[in-house]
Structure formats: C-alpha cells, structure tokens
PDB file of N, CA, C and O in Angstrom:
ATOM      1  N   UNK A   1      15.171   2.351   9.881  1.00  0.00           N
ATOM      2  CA  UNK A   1      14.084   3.037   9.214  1.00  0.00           C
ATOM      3  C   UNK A   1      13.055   3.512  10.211  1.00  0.00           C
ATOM      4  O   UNK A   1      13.047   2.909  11.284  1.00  0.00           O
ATOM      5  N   UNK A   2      12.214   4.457  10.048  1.00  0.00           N
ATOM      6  CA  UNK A   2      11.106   4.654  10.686  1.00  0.00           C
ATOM      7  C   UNK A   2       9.851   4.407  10.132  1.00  0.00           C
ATOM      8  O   UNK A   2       9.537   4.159   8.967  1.00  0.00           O
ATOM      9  N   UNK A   3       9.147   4.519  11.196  1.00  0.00           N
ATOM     10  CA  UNK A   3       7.883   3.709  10.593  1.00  0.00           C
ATOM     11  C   UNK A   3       7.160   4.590   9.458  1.00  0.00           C
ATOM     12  O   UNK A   3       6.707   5.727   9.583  1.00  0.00           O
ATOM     13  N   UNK A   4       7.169   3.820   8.390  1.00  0.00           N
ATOM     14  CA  UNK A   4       6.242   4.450   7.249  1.00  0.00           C
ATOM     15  C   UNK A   4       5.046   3.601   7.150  1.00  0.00           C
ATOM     16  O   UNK A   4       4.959   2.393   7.371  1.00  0.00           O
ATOM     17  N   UNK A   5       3.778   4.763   6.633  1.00  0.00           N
ATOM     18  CA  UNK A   5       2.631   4.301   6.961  1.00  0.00           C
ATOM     19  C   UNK A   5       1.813   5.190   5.774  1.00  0.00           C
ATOM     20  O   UNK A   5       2.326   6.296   5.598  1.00  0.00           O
ATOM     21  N   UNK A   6       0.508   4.874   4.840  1.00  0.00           N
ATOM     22  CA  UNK A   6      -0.126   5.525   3.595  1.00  0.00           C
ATOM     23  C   UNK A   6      -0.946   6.192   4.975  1.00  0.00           C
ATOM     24  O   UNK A   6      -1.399   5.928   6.089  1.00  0.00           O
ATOM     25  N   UNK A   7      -0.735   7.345   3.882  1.00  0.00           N
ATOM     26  CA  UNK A   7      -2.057   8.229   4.092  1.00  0.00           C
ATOM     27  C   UNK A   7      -2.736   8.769   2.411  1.00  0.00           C
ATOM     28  O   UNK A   7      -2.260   8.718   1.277  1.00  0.00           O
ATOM     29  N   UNK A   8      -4.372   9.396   3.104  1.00  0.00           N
ATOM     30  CA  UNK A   8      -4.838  10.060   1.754  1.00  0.00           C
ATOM     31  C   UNK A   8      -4.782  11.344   1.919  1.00  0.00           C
ATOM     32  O   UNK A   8      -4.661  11.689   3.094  1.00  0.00           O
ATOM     33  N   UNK A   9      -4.835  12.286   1.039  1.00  0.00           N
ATOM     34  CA  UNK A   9      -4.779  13.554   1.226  1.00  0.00           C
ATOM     35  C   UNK A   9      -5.525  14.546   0.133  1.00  0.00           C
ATOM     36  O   UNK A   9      -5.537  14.133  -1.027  1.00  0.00           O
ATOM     37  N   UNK A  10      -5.874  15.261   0.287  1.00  0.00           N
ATOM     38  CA  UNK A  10      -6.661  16.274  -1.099  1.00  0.00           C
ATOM     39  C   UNK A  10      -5.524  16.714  -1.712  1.00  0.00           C
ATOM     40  O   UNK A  10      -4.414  16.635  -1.185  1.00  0.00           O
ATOM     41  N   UNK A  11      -5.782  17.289  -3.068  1.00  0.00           N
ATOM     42  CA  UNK A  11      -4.835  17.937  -3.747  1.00  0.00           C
ATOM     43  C   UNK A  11      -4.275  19.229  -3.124  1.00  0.00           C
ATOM     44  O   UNK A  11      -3.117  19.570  -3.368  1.00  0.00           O
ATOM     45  N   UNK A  12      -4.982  19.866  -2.421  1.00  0.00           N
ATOM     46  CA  UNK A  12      -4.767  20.822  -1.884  1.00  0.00           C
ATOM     47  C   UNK A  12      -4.303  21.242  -0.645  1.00  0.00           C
ATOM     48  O   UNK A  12      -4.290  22.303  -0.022  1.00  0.00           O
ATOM     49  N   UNK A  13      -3.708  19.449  -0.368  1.00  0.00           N
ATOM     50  CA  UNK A  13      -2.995  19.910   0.830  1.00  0.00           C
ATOM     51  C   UNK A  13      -3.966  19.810   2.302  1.00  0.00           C
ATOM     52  O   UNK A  13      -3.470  20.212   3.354  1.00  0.00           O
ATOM     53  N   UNK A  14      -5.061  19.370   2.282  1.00  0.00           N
ATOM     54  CA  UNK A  14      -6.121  19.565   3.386  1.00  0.00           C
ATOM     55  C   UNK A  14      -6.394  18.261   3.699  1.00  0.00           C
ATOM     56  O   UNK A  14      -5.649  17.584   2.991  1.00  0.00           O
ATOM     57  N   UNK A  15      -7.167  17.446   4.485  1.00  0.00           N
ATOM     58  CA  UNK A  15      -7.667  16.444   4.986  1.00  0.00           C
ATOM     59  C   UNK A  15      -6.976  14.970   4.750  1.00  0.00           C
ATOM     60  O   UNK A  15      -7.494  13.968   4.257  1.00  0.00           O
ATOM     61  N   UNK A  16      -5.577  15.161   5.281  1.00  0.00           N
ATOM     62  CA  UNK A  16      -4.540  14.416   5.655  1.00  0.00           C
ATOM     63  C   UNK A  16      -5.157  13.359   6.775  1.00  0.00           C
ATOM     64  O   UNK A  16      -5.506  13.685   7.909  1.00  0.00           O
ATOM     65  N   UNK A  17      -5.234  11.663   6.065  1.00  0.00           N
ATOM     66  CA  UNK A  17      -5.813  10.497   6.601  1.00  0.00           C
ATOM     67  C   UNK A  17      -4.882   9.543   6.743  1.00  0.00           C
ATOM     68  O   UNK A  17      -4.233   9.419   5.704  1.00  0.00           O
ATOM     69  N   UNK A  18      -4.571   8.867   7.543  1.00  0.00           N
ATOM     70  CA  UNK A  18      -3.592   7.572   7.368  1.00  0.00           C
ATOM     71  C   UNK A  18      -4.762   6.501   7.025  1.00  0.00           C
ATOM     72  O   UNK A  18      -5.793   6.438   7.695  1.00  0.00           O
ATOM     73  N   UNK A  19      -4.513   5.728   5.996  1.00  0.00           N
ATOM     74  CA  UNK A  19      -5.146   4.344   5.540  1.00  0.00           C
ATOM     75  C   UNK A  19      -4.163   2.997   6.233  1.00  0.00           C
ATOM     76  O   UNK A  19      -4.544   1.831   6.330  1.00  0.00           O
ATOM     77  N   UNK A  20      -2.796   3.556   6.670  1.00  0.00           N
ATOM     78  CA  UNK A  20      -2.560   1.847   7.480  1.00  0.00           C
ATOM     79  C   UNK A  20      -1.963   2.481   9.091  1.00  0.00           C
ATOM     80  O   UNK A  20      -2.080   3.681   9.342  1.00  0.00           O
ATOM     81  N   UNK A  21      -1.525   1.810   9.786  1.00  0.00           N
ATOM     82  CA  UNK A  21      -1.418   2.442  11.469  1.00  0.00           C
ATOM     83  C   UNK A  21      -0.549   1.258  12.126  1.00  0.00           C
ATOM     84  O   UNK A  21      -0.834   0.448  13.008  1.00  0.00           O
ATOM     85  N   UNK A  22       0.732   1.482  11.293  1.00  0.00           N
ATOM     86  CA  UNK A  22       2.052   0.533  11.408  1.00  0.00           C
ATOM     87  C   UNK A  22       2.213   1.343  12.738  1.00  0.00           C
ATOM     88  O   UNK A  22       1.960   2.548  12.738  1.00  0.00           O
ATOM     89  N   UNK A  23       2.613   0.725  13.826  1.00  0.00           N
ATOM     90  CA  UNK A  23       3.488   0.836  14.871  1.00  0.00           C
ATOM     91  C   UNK A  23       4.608   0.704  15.103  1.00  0.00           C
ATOM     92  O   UNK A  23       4.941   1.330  16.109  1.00  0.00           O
ATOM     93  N   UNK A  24       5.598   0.018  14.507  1.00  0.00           N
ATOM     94  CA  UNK A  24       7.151  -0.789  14.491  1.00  0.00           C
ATOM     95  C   UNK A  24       7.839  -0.071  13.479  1.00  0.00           C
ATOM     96  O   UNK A  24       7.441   0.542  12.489  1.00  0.00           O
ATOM     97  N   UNK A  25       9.120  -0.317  14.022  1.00  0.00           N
ATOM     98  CA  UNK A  25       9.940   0.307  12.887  1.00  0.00           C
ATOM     99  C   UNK A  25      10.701  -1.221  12.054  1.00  0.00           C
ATOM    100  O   UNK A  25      11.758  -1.400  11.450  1.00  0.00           O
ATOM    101  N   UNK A  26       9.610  -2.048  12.388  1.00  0.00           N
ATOM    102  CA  UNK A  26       9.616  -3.460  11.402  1.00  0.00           C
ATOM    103  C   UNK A  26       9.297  -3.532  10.153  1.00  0.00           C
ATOM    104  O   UNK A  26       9.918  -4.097   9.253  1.00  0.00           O
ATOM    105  N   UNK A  27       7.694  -2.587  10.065  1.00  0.00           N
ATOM    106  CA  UNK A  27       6.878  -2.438   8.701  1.00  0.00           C
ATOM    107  C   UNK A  27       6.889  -1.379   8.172  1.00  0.00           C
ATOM    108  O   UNK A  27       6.916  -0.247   8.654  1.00  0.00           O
ATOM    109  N   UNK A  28       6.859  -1.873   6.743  1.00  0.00           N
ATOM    110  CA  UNK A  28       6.608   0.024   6.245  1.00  0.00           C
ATOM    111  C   UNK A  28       6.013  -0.408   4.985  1.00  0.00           C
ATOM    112  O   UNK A  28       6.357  -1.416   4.368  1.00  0.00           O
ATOM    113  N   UNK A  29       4.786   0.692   4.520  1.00  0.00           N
ATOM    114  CA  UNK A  29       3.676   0.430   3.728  1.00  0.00           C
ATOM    115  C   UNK A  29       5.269   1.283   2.216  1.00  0.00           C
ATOM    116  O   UNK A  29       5.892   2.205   2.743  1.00  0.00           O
ATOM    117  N   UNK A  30       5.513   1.122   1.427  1.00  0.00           N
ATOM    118  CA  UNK A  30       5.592   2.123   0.513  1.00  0.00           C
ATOM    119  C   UNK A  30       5.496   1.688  -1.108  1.00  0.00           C
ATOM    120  O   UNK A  30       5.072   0.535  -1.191  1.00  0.00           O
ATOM    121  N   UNK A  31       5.735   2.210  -2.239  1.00  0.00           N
ATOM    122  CA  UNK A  31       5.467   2.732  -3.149  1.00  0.00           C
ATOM    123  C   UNK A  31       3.928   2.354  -3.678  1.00  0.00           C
ATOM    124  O   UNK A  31       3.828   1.572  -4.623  1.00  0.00           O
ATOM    125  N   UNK A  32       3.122   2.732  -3.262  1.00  0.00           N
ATOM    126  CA  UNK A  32       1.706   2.984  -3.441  1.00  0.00           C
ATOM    127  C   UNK A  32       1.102   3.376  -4.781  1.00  0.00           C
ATOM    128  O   UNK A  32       1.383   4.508  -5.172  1.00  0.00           O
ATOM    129  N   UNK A  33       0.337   2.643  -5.530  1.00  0.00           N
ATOM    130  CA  UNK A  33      -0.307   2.560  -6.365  1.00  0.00           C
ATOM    131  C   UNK A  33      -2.213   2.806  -6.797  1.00  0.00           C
ATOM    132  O   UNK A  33      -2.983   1.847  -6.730  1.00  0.00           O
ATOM    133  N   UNK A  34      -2.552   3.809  -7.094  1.00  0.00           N
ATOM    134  CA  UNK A  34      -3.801   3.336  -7.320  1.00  0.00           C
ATOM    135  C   UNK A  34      -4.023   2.142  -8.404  1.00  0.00           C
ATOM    136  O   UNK A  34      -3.173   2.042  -9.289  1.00  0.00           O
ATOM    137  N   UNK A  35      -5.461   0.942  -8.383  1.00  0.00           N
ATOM    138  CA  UNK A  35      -5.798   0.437  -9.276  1.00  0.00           C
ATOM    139  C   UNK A  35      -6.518   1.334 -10.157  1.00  0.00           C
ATOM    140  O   UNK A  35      -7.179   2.312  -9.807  1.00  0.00           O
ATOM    141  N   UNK A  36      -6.291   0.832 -11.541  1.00  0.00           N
ATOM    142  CA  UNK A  36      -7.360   2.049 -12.703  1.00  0.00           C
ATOM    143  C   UNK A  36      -8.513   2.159 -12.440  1.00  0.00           C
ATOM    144  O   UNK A  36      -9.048   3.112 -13.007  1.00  0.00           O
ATOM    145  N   UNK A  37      -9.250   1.475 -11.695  1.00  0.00           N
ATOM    146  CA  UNK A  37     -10.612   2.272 -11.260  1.00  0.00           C
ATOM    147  C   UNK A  37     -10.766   3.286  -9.965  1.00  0.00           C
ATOM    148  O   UNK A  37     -11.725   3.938  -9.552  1.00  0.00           O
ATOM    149  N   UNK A  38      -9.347   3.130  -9.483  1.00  0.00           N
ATOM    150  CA  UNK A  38      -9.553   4.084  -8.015  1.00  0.00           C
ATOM    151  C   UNK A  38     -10.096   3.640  -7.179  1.00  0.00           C
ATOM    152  O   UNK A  38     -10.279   4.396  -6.225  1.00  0.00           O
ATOM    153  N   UNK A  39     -10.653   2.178  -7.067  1.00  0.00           N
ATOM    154  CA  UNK A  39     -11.069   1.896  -5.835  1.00  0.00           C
ATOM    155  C   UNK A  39     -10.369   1.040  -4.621  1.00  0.00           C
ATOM    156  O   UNK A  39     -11.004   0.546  -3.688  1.00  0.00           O
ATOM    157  N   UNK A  40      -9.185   0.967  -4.770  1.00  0.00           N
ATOM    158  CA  UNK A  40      -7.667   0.300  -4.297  1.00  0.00           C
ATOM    159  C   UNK A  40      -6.653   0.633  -4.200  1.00  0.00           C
ATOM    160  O   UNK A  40      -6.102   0.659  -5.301  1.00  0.00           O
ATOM    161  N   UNK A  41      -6.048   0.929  -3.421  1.00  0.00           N
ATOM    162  CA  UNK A  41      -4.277   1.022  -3.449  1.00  0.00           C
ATOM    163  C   UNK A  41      -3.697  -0.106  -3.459  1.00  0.00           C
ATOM    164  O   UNK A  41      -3.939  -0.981  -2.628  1.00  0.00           O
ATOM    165  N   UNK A  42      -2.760  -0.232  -4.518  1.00  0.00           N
ATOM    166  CA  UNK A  42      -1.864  -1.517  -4.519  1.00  0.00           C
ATOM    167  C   UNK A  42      -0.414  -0.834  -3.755  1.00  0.00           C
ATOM    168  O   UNK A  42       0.126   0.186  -4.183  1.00  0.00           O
ATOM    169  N   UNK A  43       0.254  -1.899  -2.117  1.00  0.00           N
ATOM    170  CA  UNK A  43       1.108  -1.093  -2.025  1.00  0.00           C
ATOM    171  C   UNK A  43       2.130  -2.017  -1.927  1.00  0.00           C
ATOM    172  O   UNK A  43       1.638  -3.096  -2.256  1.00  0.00           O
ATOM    173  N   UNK A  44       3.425  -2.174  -1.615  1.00  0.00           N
ATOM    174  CA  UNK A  44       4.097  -3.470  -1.120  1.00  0.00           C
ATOM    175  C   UNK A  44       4.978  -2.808   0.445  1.00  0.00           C
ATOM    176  O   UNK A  44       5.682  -1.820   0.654  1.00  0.00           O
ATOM    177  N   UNK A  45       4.557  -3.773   1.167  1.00  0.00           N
ATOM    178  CA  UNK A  45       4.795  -4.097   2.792  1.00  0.00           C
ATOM    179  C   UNK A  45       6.104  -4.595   2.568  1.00  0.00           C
ATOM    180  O   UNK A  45       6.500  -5.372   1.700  1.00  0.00           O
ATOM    181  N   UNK A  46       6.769  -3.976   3.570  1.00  0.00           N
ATOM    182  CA  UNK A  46       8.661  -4.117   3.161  1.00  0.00           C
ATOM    183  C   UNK A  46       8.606  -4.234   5.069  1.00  0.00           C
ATOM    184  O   UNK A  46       7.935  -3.608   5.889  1.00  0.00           O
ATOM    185  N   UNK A  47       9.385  -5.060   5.188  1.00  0.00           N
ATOM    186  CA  UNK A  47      10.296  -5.663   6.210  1.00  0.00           C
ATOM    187  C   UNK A  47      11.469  -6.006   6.103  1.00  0.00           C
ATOM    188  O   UNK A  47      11.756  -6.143   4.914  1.00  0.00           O
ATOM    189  N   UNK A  48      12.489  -6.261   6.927  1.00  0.00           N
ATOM    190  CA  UNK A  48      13.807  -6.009   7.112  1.00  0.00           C
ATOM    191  C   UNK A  48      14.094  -7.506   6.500  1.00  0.00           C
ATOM    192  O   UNK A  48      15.276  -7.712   6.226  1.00  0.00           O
ATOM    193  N   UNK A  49      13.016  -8.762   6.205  1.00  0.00           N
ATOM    194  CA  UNK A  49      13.649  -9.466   5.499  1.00  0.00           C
ATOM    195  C   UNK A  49      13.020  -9.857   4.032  1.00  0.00           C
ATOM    196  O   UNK A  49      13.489 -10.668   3.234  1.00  0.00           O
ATOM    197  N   UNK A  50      11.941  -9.135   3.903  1.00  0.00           N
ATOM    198  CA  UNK A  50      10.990  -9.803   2.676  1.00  0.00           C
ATOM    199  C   UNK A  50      10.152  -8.323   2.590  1.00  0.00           C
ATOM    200  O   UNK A  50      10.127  -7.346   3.338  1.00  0.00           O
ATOM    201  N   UNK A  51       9.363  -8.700   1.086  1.00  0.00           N
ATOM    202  CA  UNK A  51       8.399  -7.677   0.708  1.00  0.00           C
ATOM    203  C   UNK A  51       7.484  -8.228   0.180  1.00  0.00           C
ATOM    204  O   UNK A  51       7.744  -9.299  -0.369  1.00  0.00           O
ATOM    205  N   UNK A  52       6.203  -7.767   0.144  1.00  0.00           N
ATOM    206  CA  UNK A  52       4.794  -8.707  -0.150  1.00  0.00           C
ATOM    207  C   UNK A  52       4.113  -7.216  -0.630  1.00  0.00           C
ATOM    208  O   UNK A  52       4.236  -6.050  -0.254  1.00  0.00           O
ATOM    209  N   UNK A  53       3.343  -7.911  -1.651  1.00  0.00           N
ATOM    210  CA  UNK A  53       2.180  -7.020  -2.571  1.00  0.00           C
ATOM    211  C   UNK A  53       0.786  -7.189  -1.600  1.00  0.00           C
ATOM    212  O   UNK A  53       0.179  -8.244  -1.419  1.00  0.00           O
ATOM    213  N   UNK A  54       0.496  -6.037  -1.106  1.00  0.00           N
ATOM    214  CA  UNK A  54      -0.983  -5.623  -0.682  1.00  0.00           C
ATOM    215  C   UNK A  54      -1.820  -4.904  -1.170  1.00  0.00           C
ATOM    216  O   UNK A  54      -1.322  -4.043  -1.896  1.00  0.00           O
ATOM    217  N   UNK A  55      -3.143  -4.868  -1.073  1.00  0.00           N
ATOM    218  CA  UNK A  55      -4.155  -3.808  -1.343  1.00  0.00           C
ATOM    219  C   UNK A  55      -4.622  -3.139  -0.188  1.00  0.00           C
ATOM    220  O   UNK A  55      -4.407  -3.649   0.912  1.00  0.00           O
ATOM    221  N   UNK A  56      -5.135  -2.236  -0.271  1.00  0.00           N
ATOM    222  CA  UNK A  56      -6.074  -1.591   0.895  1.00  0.00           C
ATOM    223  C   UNK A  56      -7.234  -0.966  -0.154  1.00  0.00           C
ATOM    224  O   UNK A  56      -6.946  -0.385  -1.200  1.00  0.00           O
ATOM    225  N   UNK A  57      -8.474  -1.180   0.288  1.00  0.00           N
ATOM    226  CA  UNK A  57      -9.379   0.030  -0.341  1.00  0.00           C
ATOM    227  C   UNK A  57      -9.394   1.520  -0.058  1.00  0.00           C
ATOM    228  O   UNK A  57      -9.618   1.922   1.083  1.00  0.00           O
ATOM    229  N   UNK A  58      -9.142   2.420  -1.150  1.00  0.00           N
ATOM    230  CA  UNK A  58      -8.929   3.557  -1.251  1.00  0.00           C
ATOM    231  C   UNK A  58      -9.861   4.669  -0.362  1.00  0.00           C
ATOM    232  O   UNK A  58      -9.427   5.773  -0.030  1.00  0.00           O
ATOM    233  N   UNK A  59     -11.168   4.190  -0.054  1.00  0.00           N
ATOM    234  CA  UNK A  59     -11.756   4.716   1.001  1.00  0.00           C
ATOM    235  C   UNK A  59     -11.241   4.178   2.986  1.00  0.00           C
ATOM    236  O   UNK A  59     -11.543   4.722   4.048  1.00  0.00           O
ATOM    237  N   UNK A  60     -10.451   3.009   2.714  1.00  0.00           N
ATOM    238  CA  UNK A  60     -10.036   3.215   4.088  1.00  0.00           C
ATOM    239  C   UNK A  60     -10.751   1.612   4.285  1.00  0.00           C
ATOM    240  O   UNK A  60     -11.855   1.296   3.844  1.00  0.00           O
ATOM    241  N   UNK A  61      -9.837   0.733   5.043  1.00  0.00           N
ATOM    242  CA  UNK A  61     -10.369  -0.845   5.304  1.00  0.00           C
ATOM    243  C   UNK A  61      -9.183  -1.555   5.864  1.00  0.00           C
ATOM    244  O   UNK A  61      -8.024  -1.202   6.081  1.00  0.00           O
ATOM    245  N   UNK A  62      -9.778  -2.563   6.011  1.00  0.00           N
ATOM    246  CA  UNK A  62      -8.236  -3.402   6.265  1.00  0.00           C
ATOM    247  C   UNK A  62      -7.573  -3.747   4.898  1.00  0.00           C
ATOM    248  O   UNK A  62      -8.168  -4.080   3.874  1.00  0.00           O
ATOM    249  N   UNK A  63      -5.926  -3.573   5.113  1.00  0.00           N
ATOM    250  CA  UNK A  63      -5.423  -4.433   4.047  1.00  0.00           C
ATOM    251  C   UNK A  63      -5.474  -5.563   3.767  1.00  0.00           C
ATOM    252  O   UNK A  63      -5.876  -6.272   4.690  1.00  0.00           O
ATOM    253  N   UNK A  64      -5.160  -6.213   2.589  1.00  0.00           N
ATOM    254  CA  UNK A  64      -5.205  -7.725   2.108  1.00  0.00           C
ATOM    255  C   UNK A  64      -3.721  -7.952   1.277  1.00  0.00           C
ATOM    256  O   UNK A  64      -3.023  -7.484   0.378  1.00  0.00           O
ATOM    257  N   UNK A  65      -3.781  -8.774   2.045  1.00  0.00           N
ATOM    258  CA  UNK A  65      -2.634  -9.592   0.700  1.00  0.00           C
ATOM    259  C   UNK A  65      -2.423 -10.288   0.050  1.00  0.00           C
ATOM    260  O   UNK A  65      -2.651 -11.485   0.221  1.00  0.00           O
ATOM    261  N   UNK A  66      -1.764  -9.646  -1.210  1.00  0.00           N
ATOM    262  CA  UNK A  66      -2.106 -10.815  -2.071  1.00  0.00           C
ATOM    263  C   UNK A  66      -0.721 -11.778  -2.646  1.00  0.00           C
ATOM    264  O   UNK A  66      -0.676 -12.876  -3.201  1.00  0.00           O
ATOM    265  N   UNK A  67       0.312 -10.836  -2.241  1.00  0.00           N
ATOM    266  CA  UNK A  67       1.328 -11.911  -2.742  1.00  0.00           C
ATOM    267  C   UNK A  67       2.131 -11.668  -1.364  1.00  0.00           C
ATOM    268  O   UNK A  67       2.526 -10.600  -0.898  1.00  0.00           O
ATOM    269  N   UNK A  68       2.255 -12.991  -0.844  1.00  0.00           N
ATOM    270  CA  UNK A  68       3.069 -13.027   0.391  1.00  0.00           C
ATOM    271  C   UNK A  68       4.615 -13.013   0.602  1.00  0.00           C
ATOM    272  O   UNK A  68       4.896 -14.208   0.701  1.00  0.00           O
ATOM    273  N   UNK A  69       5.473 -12.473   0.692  1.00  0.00           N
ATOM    274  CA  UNK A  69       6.971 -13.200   1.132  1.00  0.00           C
ATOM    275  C   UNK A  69       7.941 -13.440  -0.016  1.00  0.00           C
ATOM    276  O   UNK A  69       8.977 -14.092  -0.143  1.00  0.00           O
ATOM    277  N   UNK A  70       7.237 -12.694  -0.768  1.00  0.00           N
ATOM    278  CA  UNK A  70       8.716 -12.701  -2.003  1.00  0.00           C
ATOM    279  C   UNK A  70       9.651 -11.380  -2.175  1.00  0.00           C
ATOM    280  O   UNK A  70       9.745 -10.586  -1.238  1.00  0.00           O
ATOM    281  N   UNK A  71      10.156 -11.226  -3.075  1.00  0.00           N
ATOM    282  CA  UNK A  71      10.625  -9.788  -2.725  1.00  0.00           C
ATOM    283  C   UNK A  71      10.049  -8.429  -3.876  1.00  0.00           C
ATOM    284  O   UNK A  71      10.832  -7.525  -4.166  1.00  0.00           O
ATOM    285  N   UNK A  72       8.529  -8.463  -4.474  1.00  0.00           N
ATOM    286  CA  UNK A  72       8.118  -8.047  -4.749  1.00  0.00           C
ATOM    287  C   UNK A  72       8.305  -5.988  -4.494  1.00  0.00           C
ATOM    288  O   UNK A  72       8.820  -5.615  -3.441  1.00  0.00           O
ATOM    289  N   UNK A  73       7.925  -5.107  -5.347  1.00  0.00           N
ATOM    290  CA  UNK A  73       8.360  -3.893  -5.736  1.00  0.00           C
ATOM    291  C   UNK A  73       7.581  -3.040  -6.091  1.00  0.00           C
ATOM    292  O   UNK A  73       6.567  -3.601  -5.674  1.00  0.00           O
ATOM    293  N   UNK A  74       7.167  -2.000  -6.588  1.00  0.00           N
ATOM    294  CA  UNK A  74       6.738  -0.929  -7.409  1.00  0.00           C
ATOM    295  C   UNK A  74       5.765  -1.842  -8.384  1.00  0.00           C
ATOM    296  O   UNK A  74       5.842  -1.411  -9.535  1.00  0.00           O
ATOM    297  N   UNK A  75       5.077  -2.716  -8.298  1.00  0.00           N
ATOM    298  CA  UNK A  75       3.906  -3.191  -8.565  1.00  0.00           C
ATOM    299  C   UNK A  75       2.901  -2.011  -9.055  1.00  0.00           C
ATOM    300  O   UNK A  75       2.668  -0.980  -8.424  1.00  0.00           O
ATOM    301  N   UNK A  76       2.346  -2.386 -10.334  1.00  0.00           N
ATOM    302  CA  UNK A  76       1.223  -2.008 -11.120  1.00  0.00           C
ATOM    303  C   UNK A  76       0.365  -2.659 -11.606  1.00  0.00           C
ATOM    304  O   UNK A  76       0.745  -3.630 -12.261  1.00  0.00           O
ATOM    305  N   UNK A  77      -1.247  -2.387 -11.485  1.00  0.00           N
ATOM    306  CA  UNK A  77      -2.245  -3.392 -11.945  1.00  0.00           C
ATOM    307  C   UNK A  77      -1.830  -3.113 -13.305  1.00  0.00           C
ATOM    308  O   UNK A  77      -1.235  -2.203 -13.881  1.00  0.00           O
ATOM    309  N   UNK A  78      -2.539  -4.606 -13.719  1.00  0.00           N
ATOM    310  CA  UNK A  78      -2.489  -4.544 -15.395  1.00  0.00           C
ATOM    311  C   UNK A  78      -3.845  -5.636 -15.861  1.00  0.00           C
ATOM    312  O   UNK A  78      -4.006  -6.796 -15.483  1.00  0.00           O
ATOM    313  N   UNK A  79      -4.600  -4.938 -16.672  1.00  0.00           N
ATOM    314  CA  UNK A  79      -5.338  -5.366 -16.921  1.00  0.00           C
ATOM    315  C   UNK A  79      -5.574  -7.036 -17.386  1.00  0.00           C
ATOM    316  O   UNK A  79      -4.487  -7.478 -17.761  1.00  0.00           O
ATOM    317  N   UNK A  80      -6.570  -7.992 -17.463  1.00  0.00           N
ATOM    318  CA  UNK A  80      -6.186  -8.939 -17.462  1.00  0.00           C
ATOM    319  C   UNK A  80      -6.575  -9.606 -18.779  1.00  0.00           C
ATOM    320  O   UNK A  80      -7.474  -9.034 -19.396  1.00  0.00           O
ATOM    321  N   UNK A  81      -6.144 -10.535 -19.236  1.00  0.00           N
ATOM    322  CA  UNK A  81      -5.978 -11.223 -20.315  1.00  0.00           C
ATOM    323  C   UNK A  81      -6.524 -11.958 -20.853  1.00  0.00           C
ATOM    324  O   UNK A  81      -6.055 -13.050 -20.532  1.00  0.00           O
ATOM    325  N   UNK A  82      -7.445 -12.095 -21.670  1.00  0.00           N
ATOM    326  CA  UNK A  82      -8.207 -13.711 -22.020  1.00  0.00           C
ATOM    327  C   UNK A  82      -7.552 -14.297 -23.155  1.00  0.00           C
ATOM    328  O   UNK A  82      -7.907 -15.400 -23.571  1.00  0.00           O
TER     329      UNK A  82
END
C-alpha cells in the first residue's frame, strides 16, 4: 500500500490541507467520517496487522484514539443514549 493520509478540501476543489502526515507505508488514515456537529473526523488507522478508531479535529490537531487494536471499520457517531 502507499501511504494514505486525510486531507480537507473546499467544495470547489481549492485549498487542499492534509490533517494527518503519515510517513510509512505502515499507516494509513482511511474511511473518514465527520461527527454531526462537524467539529471531528472520526477515521480508522489501518496497519498491516490491526485497525483502531481515531478522531482528529476537523480544523486540524493531533489525533486521538479512541478504540485501540481491534479490527474496527467504517465507524459512525451515533448519538448517545440515556
């Protein structure tokens, strides 16, 4: 694989940003999610042996993670439950 990495971009095609700055062809950020308020990308971090659920903030930050080392996917927030 090669290295895949999020970026943001306008609708229009203009002001193309990377939000993560993978180096290796170890990691790769993909199927990317906004949370319903837009202030997060939910993405999952895929490696050649495991996949883990991350966030990054949608303006640009470090990522976080939140589910480590399982083989997690195409993840969507869902609102929460009382």
């Amino acid at each position: 694989c090669r290295v895949s990495d999020l970026y943001r971009i306008h609708p229009d095609g203009t002001g193309m940003e990377p939000l993560t700055h993978y180096d290796n062809e170890e990691l790769r950020a993909a199927h990317p999610r906004y949370t319903p308020n837009r202030k997060w990308i939910l993405f999952t971090s895929v490696t050649p042996a495991t996949r883990s659920l991350w966030v990054i903030p949608a303006e640009g930050g470090a990522p976080i993670v939140l589910l480590q080392g399982g083989l997690y996917g195409h993840a969507t927030w869902q609102p929460g439950t009382t």
